[in-house]
N, C-alpha and C positions, 0 to 999 in steps of 0.2 A: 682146550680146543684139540681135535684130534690130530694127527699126522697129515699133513696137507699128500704123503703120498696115499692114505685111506681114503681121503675123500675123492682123490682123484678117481680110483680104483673102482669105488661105488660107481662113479660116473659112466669110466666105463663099460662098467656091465651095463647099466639101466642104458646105455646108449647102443652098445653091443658094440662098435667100433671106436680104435684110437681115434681116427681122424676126427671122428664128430664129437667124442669126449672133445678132445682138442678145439674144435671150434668152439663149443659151448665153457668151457673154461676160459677162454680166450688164451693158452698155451699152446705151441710147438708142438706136429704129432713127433718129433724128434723126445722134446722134455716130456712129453707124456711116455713114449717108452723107454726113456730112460728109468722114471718112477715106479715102472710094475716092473721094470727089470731090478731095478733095487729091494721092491717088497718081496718078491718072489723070492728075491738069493736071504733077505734076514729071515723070512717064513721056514726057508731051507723045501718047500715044495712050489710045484707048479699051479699057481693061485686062476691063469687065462689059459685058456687052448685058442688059437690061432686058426680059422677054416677059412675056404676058399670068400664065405660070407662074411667075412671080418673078424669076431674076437667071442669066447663064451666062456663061464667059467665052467670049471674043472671038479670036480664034485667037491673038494678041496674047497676048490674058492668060492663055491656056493654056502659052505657053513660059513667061512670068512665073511662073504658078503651079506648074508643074515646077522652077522654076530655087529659088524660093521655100521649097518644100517641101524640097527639097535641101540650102540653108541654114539653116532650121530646125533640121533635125537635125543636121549642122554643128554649132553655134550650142548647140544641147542638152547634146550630147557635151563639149565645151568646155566648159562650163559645170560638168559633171557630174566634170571631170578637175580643173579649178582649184579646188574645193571640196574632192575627195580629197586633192590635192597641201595645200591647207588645214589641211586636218586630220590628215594623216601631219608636219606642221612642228608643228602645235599638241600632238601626241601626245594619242592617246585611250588610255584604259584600260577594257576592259567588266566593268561588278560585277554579277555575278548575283544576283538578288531571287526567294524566294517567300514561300510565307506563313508559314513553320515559319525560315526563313532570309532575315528583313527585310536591305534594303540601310543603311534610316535611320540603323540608329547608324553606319555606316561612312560616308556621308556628315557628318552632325552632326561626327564628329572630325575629317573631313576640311575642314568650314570652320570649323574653328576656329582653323587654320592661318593662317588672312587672309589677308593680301594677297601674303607673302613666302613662300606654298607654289607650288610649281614649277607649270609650265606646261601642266597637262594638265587634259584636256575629257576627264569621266565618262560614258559612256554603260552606261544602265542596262536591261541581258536578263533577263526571265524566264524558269525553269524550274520542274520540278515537284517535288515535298516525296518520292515515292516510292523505295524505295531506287533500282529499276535507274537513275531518271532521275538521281538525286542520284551515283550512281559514275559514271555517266557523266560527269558537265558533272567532275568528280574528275577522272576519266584524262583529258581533253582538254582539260584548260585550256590557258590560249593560243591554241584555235582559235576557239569562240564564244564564249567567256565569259574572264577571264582570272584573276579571283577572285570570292570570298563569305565573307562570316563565317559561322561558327558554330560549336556546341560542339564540340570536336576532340578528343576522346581516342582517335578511332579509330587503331590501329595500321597500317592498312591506308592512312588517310592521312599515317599519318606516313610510311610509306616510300614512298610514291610524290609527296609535293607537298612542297611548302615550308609552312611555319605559320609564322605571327606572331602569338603568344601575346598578347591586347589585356587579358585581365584571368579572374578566376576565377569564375564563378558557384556560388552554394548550389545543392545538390541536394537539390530540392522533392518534394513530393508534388504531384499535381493530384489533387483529389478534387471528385466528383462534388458542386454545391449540396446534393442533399438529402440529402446522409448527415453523421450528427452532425459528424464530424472538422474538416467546411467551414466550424465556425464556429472551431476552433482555431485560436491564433495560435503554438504550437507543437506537435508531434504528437511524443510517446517513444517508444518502443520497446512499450512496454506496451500504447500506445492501439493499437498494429495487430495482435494476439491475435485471430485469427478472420478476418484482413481477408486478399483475394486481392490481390498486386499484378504487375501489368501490366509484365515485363521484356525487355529486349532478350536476342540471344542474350550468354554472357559472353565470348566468344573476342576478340572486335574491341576490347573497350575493356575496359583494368584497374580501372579506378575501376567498371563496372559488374560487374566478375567478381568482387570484393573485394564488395560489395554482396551479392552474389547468395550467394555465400561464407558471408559475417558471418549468413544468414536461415538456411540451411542448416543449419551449425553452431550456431548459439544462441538459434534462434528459430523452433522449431518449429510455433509455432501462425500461420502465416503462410503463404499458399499463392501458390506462382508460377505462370501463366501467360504463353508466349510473347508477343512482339510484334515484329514488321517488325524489322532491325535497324538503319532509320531511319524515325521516325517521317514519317506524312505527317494529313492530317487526317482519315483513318480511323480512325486510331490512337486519338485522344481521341475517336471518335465512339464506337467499342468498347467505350471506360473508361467511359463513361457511359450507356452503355446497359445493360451489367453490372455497374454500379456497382461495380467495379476502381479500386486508385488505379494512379497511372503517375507514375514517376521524370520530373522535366522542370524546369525552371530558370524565374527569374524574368520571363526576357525572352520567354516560353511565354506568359504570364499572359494574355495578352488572345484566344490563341488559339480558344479554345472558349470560348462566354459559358455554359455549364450544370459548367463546370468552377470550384476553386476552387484555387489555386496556394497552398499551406502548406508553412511549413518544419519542417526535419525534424532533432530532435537528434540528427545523426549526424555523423561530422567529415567526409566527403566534398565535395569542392568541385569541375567541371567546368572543364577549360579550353573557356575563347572566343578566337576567334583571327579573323586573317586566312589565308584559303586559298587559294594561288597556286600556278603550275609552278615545278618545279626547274630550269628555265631560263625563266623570263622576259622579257617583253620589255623594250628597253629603259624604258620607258614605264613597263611596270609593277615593274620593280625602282626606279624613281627613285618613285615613287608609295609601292610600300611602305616606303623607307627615310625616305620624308619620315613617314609615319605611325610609324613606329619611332623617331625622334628626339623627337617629339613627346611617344610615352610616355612617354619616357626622359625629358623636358622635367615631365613633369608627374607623374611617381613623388614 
């Protein structure tokens, strides 16, 4: 890094006066001239000339300040390479985060690992809950993002990504606060006679086409309406303002505060997963194996 009194100096000029150098550094116009009066006496010349308008360099401090500037960005660059080469040694892995698809729990198992989990630095990307956004960051993991958790029974990711199955979620209802069922602490088959519910299409995921299946077949006083065939937080704005219930999982719960997360006696349970490329980086195959032992450690 250069001489903090060079870089002040640059400032300087490009500002034309101490005082405003000084503001803009957040320094003293005292330490500020203290500092060109130091570089000037090691220079052994006169690098500023002083005018009634404030401060200019000196023909002197004009090569200085080209030569200056030059090193700076030098100096930058360098900087900006040994920090990469840093962290390509340290190995990062990016977890994408939104609001429907939290990073938290995949962090939380990740430091639980302690001190004897491998050597990589987490950087954490947001994306959005909508389906195009959410197939997207799907087809291109590896480029921005490299995985996310969340519920995975789609077929669509099964054949295009890797999954690491982290545990199974109940399939809930969310129901709107004001309608009775919100105070239920289980909801049968009986209590939804009359009620409309909020489903995805059934093609992408078998545990929702067996769902939609089971209503069809033996439970005709239940009515379906589409929904996205990934939720984003329209989804639950929809359910509640039509007061619809909607299929959705525990870790759903805090999503919408006018929503009521109930379970439902059905035997359906939602895989949750880690979701990666089918070739991975090295980074992120040593990241998800150390999460996979762990499971394996704590089944």
């Amino acid at each position: 890094m250069l001489d903090k009194r060079v870089t002040t100096f640059i400032q300087v000029v490009e500002s034309g006066s101490i005082a405003k150098a000084a503001r803009l550094l957040y320094l003293s116009k005292v330490s500020v001239k203290a500092q060109m009066d130091s570089l000037e006496a090691e220079a052994g010349v006169r690098l500023l000339e002083r005018t009634t308008r404030g401060v200019k360099a000196t023909a002197a401090g004009e090569l200085f300040f080209e030569g200056a500037r030059k090193l700076a960005y030098l100096s930058d660059r360098t900087l900006s390479k040994v920090r990469a080469a840093d962290a390509g040694e340290r190995r990062v892995v990016r977890v994408g985060t939104s609001v429907l698809r939290p990073c938290r729990p995949l962090l939380e198992l990740w430091e639980s690992l302690g001190p004897g989990k491998p050597d990589i630095a987490l950087e954490i990307v947001p994306f959005d809950d909508d389906t195009a956004s959410l197939n997207e960051v799907a087809d291109e993991l590896g480029r921005r993002i490299d995985c996310f958790v969340a519920p995975c029974d789609s077929e669509r990711w099964r054949a295009t990504t890797s999954i690491l199955l982290l545990d199974e979620l109940p399939y809930c209802l969310a129901v709107p606060r004001a309608h009775p069922l919100a105070q239920r602490d289980l909801i049968r088959w009986d209590d939804l006679d009359g009620e409309t519910i909020m489903m995805v299409p059934g093609g992408d995921s078998p545990i929702v086409a067996a769902l939609r299946d089971e209503i069809k077949a033996n439970h005709p006083g239940i009515s379906i309406v589409g929904s996205p065939t990934h939720y984003d937080i329209t989804t639950f704005n929809a359910c509640e303002q039509a007061g619809y219930l909607l299929p959705t999982y525990p870790v759903w719960a805090d999503a919408h505060p006018s929503l009521a997360t109930v379970p439902v006696d059905w035997p359906w349970r939602m895989p949750y997963g880690l979701v990666y490329s089918k070739r991975p980086s090295e980074a992120m195959e040593a990241f998800a194996q150390a999460i996979a032992q762990t499971r394996e450690t704590n089944a």
